[in-house]
Backbone as a ProteinNet text record, in pm:
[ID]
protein_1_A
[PRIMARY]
XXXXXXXXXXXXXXXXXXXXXXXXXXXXXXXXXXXXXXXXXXXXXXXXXXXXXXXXXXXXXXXXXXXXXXXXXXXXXXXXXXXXXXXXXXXXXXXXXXXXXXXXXXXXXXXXXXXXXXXXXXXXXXXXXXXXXXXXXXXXXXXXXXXXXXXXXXXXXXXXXXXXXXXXXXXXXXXXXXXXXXXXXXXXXXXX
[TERTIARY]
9628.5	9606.2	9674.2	9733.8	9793.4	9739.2	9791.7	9677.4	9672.6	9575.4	9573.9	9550.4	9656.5	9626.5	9695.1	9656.1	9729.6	9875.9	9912.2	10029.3	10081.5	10187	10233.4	10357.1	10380.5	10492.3	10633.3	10621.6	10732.5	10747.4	10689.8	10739.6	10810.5	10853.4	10962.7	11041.9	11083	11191.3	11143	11020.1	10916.6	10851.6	10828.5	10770.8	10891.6	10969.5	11107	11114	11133.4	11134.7	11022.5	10916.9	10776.8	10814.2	10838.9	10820.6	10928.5	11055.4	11164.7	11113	11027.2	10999.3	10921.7	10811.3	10748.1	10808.9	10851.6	10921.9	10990	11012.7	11156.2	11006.8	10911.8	10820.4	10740.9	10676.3	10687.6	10663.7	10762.9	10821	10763.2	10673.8	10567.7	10488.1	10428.1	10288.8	10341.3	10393.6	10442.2	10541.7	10558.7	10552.8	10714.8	10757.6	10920.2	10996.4	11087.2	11173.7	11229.7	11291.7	11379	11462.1	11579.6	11676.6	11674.9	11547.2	11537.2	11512.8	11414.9	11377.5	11496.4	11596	11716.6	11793.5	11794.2	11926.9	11817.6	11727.8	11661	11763.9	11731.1	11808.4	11714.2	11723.4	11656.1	11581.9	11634.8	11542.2	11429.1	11448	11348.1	11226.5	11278.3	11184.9	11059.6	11126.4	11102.9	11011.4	11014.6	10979.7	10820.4	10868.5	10751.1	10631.1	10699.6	10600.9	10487.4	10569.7	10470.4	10377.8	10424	10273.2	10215.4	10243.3	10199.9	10082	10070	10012.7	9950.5	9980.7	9872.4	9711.3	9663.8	9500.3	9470.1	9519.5	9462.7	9526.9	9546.4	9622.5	9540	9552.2	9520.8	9609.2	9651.7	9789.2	9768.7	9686.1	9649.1	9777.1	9838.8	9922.4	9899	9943.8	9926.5	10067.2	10073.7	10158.2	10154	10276.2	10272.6	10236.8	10183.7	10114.4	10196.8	10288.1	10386.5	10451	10484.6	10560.4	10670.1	10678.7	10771.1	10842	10720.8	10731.9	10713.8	10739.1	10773.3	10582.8	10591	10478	10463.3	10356.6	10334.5	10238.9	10129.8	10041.5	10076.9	10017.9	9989.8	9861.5	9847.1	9695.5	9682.5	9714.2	9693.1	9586.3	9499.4	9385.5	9441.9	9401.1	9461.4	9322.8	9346.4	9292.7	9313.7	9174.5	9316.3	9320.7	9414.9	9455.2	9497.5	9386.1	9317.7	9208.1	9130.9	8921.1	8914	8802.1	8695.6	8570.3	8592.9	8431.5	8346.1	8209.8	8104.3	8079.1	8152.1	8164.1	8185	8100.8	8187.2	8303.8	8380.1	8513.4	8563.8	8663.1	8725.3	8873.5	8889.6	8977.3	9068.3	9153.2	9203.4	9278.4	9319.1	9380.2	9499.9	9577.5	9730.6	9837.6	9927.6	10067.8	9955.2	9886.5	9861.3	9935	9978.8	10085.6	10061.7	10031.7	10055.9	10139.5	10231.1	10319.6	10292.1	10337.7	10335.3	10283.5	10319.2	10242.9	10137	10086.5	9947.4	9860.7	9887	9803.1	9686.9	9567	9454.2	9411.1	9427.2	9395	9324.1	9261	9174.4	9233	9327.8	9370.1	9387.8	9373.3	9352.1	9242.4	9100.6	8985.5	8941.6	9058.3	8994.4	9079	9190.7	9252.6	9173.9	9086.7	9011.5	8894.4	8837.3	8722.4	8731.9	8861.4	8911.4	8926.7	8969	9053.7	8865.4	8801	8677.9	8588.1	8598.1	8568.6	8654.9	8778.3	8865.8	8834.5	8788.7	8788.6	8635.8	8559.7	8421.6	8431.9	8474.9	8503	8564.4	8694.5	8803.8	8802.8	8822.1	8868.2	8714.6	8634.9	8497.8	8462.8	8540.6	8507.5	8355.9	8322.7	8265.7	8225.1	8368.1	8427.3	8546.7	8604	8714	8759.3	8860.1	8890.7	9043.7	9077.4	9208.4	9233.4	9350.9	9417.7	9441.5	9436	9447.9	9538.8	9632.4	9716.2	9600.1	9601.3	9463.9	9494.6	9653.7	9630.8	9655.2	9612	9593.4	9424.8	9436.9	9296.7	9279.1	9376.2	9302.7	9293.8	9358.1	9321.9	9213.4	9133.7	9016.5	8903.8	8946.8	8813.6	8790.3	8922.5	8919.1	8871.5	8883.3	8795.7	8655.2	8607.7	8490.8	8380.1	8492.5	8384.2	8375.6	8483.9	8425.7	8360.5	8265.1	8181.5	8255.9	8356.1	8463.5	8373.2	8386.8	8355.9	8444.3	8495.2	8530.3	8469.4	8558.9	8500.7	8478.2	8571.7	8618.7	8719.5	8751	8903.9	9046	9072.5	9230.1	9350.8	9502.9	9534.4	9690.5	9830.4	9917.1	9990.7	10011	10070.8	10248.1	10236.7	10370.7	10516.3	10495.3	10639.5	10597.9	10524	10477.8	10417.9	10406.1	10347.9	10277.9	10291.3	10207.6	10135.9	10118.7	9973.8	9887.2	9773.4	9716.7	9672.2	9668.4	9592.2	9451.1	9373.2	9252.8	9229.9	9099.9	9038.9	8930.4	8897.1	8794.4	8763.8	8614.2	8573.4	8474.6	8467.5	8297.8	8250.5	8130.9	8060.5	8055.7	8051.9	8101.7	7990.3	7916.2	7796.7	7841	7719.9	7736.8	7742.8	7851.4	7850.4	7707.5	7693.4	7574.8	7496	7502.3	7356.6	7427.1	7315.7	7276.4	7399	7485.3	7563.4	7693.9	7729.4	7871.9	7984.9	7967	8037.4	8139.1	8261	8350.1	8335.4	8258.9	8262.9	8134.4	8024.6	7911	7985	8079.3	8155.7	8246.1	8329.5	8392.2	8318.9	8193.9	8120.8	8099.7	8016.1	7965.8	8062.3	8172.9	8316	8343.9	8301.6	8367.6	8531.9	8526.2	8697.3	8712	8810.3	8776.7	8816.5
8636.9	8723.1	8857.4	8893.7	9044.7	9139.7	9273.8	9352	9444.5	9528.4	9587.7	9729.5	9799.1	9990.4	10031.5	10167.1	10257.8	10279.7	10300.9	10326.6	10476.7	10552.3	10666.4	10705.3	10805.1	10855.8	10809.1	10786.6	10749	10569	10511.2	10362.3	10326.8	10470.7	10432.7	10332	10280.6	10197.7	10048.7	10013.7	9910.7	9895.5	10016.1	9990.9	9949	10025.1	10008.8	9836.9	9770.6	9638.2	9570.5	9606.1	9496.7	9521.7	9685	9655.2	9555.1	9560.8	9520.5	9351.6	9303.8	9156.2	9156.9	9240.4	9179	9210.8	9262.6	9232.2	9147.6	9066.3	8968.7	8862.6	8859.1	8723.7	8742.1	8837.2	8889.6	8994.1	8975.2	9072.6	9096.8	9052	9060.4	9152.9	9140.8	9190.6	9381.7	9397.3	9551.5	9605.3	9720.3	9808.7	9831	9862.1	9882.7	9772	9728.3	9635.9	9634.4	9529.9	9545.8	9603	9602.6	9659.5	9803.5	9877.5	9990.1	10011.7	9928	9976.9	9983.6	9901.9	9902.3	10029.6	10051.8	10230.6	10356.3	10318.1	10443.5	10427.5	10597.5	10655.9	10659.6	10644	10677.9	10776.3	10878.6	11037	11002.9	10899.2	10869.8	10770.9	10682.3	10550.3	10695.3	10796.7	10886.5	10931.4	11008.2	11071	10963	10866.7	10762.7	10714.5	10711.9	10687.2	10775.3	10923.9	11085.9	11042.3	11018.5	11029.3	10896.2	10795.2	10701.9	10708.3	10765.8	10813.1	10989.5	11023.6	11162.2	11196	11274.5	11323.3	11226.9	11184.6	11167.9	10993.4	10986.8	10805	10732.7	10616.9	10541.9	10438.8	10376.9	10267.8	10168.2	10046.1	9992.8	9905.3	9836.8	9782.8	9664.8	9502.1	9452.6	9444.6	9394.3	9390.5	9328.2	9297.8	9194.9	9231.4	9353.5	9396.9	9458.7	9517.5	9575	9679.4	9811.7	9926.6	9909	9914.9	9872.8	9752.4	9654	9479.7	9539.3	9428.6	9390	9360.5	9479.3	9457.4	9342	9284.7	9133.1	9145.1	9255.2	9273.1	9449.7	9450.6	9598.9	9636.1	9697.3	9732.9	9914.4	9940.9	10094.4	10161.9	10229.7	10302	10422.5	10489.6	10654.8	10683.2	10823.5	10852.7	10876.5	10791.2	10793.7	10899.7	10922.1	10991.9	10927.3	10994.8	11089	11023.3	11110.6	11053.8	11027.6	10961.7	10945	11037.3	11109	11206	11151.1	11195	11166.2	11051	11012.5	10908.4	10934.4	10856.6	10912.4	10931.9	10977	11003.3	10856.1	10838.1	10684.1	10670.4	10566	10581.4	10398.9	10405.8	10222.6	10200.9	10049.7	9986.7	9951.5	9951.5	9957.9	9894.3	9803.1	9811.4	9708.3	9576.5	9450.4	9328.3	9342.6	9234.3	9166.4	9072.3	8979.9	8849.2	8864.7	8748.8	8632.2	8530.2	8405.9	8351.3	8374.3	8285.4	8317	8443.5	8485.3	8484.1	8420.1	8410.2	8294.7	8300	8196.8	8218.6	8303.1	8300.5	8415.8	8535.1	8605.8	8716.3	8733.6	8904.6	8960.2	8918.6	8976.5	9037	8940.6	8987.7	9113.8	9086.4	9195.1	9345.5	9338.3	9455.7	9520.9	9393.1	9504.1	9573.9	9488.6	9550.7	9713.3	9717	9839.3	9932.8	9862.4	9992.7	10034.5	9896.2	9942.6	10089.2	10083.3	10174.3	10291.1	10296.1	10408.5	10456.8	10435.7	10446.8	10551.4	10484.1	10563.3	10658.3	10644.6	10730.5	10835.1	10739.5	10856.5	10944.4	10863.7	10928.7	11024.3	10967.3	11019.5	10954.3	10813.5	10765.1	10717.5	10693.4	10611.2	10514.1	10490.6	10357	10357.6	10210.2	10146	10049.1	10118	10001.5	9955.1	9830.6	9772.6	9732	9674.7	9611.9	9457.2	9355	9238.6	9144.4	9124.5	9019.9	8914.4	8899.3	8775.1	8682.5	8609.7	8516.3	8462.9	8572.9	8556.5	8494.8	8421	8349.7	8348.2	8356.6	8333.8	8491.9	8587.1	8751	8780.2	8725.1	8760.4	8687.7	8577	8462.6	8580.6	8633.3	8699	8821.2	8920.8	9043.9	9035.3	8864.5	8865.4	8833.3	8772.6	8748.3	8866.3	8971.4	9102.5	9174.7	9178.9	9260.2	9358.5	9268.4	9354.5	9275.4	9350.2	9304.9	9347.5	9229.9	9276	9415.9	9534.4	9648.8	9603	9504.3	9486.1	9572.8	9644.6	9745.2	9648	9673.3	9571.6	9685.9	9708.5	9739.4	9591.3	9656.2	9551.7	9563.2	9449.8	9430.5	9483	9570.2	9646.2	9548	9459.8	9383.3	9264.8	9261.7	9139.3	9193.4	9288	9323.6	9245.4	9113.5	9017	8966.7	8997.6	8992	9094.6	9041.5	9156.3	9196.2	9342.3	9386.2	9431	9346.4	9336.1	9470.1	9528.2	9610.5	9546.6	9581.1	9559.4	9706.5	9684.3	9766.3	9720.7	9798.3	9826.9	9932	9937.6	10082	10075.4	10181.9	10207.5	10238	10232.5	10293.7	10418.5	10508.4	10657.6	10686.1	10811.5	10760.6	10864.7	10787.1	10791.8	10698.5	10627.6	10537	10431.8	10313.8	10217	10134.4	10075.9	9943.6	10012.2	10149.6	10159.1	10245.6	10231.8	10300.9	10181.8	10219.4	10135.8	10018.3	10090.2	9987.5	9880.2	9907.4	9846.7	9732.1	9776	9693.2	9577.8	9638.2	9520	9495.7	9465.2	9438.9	9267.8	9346.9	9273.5	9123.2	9189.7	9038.5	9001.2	9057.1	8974.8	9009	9140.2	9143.3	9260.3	9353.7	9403.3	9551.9
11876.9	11762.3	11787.8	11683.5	11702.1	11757.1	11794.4	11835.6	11643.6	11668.8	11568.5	11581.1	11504.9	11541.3	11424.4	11427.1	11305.9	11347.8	11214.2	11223.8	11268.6	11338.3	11361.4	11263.6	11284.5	11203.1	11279.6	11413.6	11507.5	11454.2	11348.2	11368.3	11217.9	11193.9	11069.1	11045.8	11204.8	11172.9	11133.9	11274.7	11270.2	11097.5	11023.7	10888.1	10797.6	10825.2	10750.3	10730.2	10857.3	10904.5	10785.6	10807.9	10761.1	10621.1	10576.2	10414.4	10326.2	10411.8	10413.4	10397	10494.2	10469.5	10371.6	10346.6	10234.1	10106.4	10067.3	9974	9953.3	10055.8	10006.1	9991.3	10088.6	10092.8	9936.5	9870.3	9752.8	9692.1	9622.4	9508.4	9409.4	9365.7	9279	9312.5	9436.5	9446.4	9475.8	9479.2	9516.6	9368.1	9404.2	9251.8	9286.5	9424.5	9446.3	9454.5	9457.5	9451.9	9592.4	9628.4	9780.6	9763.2	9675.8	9636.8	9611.1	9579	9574.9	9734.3	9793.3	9936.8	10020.1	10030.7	10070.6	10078.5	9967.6	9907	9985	10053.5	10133.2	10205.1	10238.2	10387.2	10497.9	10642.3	10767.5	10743.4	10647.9	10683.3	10555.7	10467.7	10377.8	10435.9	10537.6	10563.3	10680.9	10790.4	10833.1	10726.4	10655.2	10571.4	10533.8	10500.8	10432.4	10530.9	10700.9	10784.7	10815.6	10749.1	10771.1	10704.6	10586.4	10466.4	10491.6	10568.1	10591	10676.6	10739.3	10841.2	10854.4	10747.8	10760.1	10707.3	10671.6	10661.8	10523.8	10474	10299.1	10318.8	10422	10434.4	10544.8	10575.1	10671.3	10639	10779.8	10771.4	10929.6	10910.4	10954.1	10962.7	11091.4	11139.4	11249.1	11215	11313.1	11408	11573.2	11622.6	11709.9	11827.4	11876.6	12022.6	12014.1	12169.3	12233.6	12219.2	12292.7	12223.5	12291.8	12200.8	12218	12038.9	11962.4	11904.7	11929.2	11896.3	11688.8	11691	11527.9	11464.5	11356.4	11278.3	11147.8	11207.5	11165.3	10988.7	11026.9	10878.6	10899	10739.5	10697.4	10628.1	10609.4	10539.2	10475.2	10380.9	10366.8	10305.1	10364.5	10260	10239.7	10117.2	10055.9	9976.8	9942.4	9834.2	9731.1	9608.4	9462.2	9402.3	9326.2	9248.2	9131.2	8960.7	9019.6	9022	9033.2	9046.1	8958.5	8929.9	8807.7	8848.2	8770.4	8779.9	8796.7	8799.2	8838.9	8917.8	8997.9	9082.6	9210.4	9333.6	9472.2	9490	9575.6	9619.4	9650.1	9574.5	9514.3	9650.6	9720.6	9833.6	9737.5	9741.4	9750.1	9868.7	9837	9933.9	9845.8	9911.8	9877.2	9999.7	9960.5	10049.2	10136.3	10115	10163.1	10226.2	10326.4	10357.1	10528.7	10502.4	10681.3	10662.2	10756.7	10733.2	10751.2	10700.7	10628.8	10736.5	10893.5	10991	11081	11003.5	11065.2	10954.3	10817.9	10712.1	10759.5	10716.3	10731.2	10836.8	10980.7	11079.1	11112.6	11008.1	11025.3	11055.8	11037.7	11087.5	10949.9	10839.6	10714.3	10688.8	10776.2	10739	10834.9	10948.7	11059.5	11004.4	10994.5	10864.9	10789.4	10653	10636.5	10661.3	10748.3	10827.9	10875.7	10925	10984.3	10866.7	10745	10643.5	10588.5	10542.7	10480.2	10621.8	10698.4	10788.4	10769	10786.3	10755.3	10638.4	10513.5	10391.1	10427.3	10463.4	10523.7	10594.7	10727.6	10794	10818.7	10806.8	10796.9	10655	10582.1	10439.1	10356.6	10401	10348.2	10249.2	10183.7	10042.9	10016.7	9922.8	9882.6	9812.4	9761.7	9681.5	9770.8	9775.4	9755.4	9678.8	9597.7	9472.4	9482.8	9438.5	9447.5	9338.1	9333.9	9203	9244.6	9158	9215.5	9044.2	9084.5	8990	8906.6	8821.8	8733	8791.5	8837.7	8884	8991.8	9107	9252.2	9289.4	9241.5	9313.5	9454.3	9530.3	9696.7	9720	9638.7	9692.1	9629	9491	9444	9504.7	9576.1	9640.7	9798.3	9853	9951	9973.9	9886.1	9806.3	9815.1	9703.1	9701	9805.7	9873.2	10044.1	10097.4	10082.9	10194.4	10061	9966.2	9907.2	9782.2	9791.6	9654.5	9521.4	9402.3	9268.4	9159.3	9076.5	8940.9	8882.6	8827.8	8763.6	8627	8604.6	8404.9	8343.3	8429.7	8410	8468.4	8392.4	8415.3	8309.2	8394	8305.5	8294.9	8229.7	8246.2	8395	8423.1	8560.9	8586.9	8687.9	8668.1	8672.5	8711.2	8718.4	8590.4	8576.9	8443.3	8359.9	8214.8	8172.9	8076.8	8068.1	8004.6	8067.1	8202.5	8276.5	8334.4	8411.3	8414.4	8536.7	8619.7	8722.6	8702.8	8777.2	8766.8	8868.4	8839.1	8935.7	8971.6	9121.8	9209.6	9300.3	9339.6	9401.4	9491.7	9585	9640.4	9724.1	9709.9	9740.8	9874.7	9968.4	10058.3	10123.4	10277.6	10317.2	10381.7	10346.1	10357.3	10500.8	10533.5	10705.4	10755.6	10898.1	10946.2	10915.1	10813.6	10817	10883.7	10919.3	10994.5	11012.3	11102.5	11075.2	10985.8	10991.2	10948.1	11035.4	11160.2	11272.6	11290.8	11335.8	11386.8	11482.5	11591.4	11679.8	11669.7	11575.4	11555.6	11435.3	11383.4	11286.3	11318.6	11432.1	11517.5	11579.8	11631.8	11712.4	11639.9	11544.3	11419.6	11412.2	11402.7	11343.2	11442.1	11571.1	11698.6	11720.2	11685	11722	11827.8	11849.8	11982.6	11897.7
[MASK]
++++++++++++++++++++++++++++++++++++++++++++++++++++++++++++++++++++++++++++++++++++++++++++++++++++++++++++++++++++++++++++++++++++++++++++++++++++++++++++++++++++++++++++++++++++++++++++++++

């Protein structure tokens, strides 16, 4: 199994690499195109690993155990913009990707174990909400096992606008209480 850590601003090139595959694996599920990701410059992919990795981000990365081995998944929590008032501080998940031969084998679920913690922890949220394609059934069956729910907000899907992005969410436990510390969390899933 991969190891799993955040991402730094030093693995521009390593992200450069992963976003570079998922896009080609698909093109759908992301809002940029390869062809746009391509016409970046070095001082842009640079640039993208900063904010990838600063105070208002979290960028969960799997790898192959070694600095500077090739990143296998991704996972990003942020904060959205903008809020919905009267609501806790709203964080999503964004930029979802593990490659094709670490799919089914649980490092998706251990990803977000980590981001739903980052989202708490780090970020202070107390929602995390995503967007999910209508007709991704194994990402909404996968959502709904880690405690995600349909909102009933959907708007049109950016590369298909005759379909639709569903929203999901779920409420987040307030930090300090019982069972939402990191390591009581991986404890919990059995991961390290």
């Amino acid at each position: 199994m991969p190891r799993i850590r955040k991402l730094a601003g030093a693995d521009w090139e390593l992200l450069k690499s992963v976003r570079l595959e998922m896009l080609a694996d698909t093109p759908m599920a992301y809002i940029e195109s390869l062809a746009s990701a391509r016409r970046q410059t070095d001082s842009q992919w640079q640039e993208r690993a900063s904010a990838m990795s600063a105070a208002d981000s979290v960028t969960w990365v799997a790898d192959e155990g070694t600095a500077g081995s090739k990143l296998r998944a991704l996972m990003r929590v942020v904060i959205k913009h903008p809020q919905t008032p009267d609501r806790p501080l709203q964080a999503m998940l964004i930029s979802v990707y593990v490659a094709p031969e670490y799919r089914g084998v649980g490092l998706a679920d251990r990803l977000l174990q980590r981001s739903v913690v980052s989202a708490t922890e780090d970020l202070s949220a107390g929602i995390l909400e995503l967007g999910v394609h209508q007709d991704n059934a194994r990402a909404l069956a996968f959502y709904r096992r880690h405690g995600f729910h349909l909102t009933g907000a959907s708007k049109p899907y950016p590369q298909d606008r005759s379909k639709l992005e569903l929203t999901m969410e779920r409420v987040l436990p307030r930090q300090g209480g019982s069972g939402d510390g990191l390591n009581e969390a991986l404890e919990k899933a059995g991961t390290d």
